[in-house]
C-alpha positions, 0 to 999 in steps of 0.5 A: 754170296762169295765175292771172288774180287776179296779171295785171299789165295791166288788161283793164278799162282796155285796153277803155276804151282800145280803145273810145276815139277816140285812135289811139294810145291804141288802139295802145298798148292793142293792145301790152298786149293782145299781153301777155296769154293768147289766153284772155283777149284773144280774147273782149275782141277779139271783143266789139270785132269786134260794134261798129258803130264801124269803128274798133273792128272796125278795132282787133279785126281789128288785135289778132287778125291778131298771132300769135306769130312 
């Protein structure tokens, strides 16, 4: 079992950078995010996908579209 106490990523922090103006900050925060359980990233991108920002649906739709290859 995941035990969420012992992730090394800061959700908090890839929120903040997801919700940010700079482009690559978002960027790298989607990287990060590719890092963590679908259980935890999928909500996080779905809280996105309810902005009224495009760029925020932008990175949403961004993060989902990555699947494991």
């Amino acid at each position: 079992m995941f035990n969420n106490d012992k992730l090394p990523i800061d959700l908090q922090q890839i929120d903040r950078d997801l919700r940010g103006r700079a482009i690559d900050k978002q960027k790298a925060a989607l990287d990060r995010l590719a890092q963590v359980p679908a259980d935890l990233a999928v909500p996080l991108l779905a809280r996105l996908l309810a902005s009224p920002d495009f760029r925020h649906r932008r990175m949403a739709v961004m993060g989902l579209g990555r699947g494991n290859s």
